[in-house]
Structure formats: structure tokens, C-alpha cells
LODRENNU-612712 format. One line per field, with one value per residue: residue number from 1; chain; x, y, z of N, C-alpha, C in turn. Coordinates in nm, 4 decimals. Example, Ala and Ser with C-alpha at 12.3 -4.5 7.8 and 13.67 -1.06 7.14 Angstrom:
% residues 2
seq = (1;2)
mol = (A;A)
nc1 = (1.3190;1.2850)
nc2 = (-0.5690;-0.2250)
nc3 = (0.7800;0.7080)
cac1 = (1.2300;1.3670)
cac2 = (-0.4500;-0.1060)
cac3 = (0.7800;0.7140)
cc1 = (1.3200;1.2900)
cc2 = (-0.3300;0.0030)
cc3 = (0.7800;0.7870)
***
This chain:
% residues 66
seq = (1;2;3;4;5;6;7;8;9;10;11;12;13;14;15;16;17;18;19;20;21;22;23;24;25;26;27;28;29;30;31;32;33;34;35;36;37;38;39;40;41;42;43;44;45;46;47;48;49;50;51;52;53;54;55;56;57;58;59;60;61;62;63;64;65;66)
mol = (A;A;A;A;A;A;A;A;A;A;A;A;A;A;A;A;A;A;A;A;A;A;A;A;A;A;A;A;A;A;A;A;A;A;A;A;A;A;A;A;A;A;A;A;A;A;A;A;A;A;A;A;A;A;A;A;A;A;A;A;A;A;A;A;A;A)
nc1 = (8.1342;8.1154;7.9818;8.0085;7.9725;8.0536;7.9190;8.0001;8.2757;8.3009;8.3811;8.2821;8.3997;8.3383;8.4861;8.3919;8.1457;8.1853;8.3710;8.2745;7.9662;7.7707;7.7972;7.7920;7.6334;7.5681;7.4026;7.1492;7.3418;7.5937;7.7397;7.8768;7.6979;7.6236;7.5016;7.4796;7.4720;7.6187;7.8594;7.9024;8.0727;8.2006;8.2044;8.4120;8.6811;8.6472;8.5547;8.7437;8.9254;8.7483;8.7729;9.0248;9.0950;8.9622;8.9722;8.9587;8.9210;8.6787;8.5298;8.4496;8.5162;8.4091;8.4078;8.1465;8.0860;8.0793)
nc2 = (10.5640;10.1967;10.1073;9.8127;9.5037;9.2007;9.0052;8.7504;8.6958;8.9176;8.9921;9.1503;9.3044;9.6077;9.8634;9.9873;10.0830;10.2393;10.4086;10.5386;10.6477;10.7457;10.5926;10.3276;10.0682;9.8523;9.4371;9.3061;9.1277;9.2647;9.2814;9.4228;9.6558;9.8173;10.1604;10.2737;10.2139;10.3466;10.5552;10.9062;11.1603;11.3518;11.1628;10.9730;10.9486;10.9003;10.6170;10.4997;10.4825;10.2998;10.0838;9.9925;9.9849;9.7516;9.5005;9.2113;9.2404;9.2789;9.4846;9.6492;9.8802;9.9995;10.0311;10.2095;10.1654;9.8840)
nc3 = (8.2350;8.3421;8.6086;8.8298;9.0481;9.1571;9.2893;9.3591;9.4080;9.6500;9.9668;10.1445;10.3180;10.2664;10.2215;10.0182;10.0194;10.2661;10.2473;9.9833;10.0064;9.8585;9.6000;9.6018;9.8293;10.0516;10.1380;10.2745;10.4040;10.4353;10.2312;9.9170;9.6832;9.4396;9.3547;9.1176;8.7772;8.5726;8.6072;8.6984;8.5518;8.7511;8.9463;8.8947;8.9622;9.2493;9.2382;9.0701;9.2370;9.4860;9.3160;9.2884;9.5349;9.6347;9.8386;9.7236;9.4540;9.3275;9.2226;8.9166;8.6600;8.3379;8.0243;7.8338;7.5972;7.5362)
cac1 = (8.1874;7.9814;8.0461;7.9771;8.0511;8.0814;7.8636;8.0557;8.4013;8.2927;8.3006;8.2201;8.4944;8.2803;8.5752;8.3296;8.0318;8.2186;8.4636;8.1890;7.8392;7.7137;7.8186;7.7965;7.5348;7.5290;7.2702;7.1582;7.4638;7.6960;7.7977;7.8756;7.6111;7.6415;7.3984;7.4505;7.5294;7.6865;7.9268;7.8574;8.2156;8.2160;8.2348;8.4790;8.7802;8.6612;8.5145;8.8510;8.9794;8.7238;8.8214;9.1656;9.1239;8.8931;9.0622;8.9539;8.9102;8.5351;8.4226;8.4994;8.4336;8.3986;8.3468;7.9701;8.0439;8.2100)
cac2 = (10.4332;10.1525;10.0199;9.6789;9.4690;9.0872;8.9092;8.5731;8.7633;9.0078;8.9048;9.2321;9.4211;9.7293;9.9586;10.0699;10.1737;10.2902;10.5234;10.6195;10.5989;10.7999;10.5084;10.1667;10.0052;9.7139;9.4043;9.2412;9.0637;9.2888;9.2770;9.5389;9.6800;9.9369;10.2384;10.3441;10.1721;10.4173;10.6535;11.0432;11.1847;11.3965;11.1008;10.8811;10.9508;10.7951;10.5213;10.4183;10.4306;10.1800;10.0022;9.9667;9.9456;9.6363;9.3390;9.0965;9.2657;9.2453;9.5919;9.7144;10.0007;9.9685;10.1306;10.1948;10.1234;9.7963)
cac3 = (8.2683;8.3946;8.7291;8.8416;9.1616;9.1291;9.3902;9.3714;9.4626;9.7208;10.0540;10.2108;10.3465;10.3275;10.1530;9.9155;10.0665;10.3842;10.1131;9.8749;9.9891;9.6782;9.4856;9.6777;9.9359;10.0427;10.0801;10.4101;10.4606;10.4454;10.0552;9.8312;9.5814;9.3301;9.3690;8.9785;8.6647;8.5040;8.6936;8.6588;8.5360;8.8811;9.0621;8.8243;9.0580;9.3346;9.1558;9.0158;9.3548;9.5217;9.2136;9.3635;9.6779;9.6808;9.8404;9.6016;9.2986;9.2849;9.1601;8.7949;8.5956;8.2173;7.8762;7.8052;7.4186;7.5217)
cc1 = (8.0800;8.0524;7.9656;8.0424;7.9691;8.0304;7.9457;8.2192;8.3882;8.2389;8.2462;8.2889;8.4330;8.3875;8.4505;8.2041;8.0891;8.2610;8.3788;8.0374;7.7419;7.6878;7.7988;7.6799;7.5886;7.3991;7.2712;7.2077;7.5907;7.7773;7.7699;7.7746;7.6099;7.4734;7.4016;7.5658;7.6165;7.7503;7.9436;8.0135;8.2788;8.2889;8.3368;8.5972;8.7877;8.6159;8.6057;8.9175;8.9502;8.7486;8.9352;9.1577;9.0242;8.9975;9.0855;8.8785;8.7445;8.4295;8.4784;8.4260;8.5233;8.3744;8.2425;7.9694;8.1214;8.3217)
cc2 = (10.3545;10.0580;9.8597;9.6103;9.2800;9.0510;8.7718;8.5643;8.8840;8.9576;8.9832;9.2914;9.5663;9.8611;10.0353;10.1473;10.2490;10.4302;10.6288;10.5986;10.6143;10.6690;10.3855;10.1872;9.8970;9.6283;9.3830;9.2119;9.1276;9.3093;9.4180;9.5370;9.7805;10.0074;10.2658;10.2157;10.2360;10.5512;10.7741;11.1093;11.2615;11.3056;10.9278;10.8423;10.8725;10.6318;10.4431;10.4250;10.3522;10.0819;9.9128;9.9109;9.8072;9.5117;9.2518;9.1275;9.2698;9.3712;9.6159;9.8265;9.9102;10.0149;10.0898;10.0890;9.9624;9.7428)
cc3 = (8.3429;8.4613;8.7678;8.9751;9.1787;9.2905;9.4275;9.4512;9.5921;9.8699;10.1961;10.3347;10.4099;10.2654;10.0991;9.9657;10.2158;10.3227;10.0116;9.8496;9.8859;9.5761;9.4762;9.8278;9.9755;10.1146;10.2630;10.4806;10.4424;10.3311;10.0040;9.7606;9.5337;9.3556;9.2330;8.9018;8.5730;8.6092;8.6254;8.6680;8.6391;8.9878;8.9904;8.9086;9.1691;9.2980;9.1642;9.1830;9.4218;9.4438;9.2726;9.4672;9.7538;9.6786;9.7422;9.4757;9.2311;9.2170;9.0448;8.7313;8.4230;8.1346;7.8660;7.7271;7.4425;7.5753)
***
């Protein structure tokens, strides 16, 4: 799956990189940033959970093919 986190919607909460540092950073200011483009099926679970649990909807996961 290929994760993604919407700069324009994210206003930096911190859920995600607090929850799943493996998977999320963030930048200078405090914003989310995806550490991997593609999520390693180990770590899909939590994935789909920062998924969820972002306030405003700003991270997604996605089919490779599509």
C-alpha cells in the first residue's frame, strides 16, 4: 500500500509521528511527513490506524496498482 500525507490538510496534530515513528516524521513546523512510500505489510496495521485517527483526514494509504 502506498501511504501519503496531504500537506495542504495537515495541520500538525502530531498523531502520526507521535503513534508510529517508523512510519511518519515530521518537517520544521511541526507537520506530518511520511518516512516510506510504500508500507511494508508488517507495518500495514498501524498504518491504517494513523489513517483513522488523523483529525483531518490528511494521511491515506492506497493501492500500488492504482
Amino acid at each position: 500500500m502506498r501511504l501519503a500525507i496531504d500537506s495542504k490538510l495537515c495541520t500538525g496534530h502530531g498523531r502520526c509521528y507521535t503513534t508510529t515513528p517508523e512510519l511518519y516524521s515530521h518537517d520544521d513546523e511541526g507537520y506530518g511527513i511520511a518516512l516510506v512510500d510504500h508500507v511494508p505489510p508488517e507495518k500495514l496495521e498501524a498504518a491504517e490506524t494513523t489513517v483513522r485517527g488523523c483529525p483531518e483526514r490528511a494521511i491515506t494509504l492506497s493501492r500500488e496498482d492504482g
